[in-house]
C-alpha positions in Angstrom: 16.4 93.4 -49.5 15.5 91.7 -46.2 12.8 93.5 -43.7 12.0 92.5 -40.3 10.8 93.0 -36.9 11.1 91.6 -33.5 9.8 93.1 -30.4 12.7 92.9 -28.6 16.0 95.9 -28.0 19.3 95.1 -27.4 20.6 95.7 -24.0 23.2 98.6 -22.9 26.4 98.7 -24.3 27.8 98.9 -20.9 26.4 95.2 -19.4 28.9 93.6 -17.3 27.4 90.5 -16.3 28.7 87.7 -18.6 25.8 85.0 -18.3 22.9 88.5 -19.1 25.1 89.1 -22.1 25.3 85.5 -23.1 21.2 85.5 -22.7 20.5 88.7 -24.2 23.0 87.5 -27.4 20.9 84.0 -27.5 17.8 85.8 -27.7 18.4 88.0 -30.6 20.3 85.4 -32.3 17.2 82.9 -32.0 14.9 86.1 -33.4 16.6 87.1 -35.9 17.0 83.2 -37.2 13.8 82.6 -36.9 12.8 85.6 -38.7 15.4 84.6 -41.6 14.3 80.8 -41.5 13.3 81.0 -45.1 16.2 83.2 -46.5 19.3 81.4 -47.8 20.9 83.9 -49.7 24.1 85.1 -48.6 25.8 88.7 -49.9 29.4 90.0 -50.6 28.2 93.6 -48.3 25.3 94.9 -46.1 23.7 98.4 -45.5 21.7 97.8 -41.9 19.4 100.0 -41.1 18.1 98.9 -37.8 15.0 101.6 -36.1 14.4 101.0 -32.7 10.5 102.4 -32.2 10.4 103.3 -28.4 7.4 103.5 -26.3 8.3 106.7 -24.5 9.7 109.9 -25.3 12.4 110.1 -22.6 16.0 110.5 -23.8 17.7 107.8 -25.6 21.1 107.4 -26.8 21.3 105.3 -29.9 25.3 104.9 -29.1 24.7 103.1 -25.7 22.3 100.1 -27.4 24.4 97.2 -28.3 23.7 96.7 -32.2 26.8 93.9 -32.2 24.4 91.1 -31.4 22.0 91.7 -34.7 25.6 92.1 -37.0 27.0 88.7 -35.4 24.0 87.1 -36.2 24.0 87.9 -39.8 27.6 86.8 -39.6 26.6 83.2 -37.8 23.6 82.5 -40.5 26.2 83.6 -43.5 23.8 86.3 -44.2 27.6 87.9 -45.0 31.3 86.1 -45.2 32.8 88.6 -42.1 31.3 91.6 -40.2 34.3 94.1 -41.4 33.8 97.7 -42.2 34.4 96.6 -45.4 31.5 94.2 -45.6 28.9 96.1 -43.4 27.7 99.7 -43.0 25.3 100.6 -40.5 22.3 103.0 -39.7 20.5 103.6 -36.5 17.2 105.3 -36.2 14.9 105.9 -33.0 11.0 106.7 -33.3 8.3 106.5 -31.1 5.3 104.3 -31.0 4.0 104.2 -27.2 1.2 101.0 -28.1 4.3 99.0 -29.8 7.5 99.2 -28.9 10.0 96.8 -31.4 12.9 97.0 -33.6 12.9 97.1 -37.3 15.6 95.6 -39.3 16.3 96.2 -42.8 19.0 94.3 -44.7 20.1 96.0 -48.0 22.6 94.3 -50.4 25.5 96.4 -51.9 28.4 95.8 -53.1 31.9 95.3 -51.1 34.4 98.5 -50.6 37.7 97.8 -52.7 40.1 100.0 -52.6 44.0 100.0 -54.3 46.5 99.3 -51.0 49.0 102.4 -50.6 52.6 102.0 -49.2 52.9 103.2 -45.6 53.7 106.8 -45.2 55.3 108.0 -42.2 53.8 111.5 -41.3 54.4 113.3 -38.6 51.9 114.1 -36.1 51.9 117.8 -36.9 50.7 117.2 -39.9 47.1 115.9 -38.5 
């Protein structure tokens, strides 16, 4: 298991602006391997829990904070082979602490989904 934290939260989901993405993606890439400096094991699959600990109680979606950029940085340090559903499952949590605000990262190994491949069935819609 792998447990960190880093004070900083990923922006919006909805961020247009190329050159803020590109910074806000360079910033959590550089925490995150900086926090994993010493690490160089690698795993088949990932549960991520990730808690972001806000410092005030007004409303917060969880859904609109982009969590790719912590995923594509366990990708980029082969923390995992490829970021597929397969590989990674994720969990998000918000809690409150008003005197430090952060995010908590937690990396637990498991192994990889398998499953037999079925032919193709054609169904038809009704049947949804």
């Amino acid at each position: 298991m792998i447990q960190f934290t880093t004070p900083y939260f990923p922006p919006p989901v909805d961020r247009k602006d190329g050159e803020l993405k590109h910074r806000y993606k360079m910033k959590w890439f550089n925490s995150i391997r900086e926090q994993l400096k010493d690490h160089h094991q690698s795993y088949e699959a990932i549960n991520v829990e990730i808690t972001y600990f806000f410092d005030t109680l007004s409303s917060q979606d969880l859904d609109n904070i982009e969590f790719k950029y912590i995923i594509d940085a366990f990708r980029q340090l082969k923390i995992i082979p490829d970021d597929t559903w397969r590989r990674v499952s994720i969990r998000l949590e918000g809690e409150y602490d008003p005197y430090n605000p952060r995010t908590v990262i937690k990396v637990v190994p498991r192994e990889i989904k398998s499953y037999k491949k079925l032919k193709y069935r054609n169904t038809d819609e009704e049947e949804w």
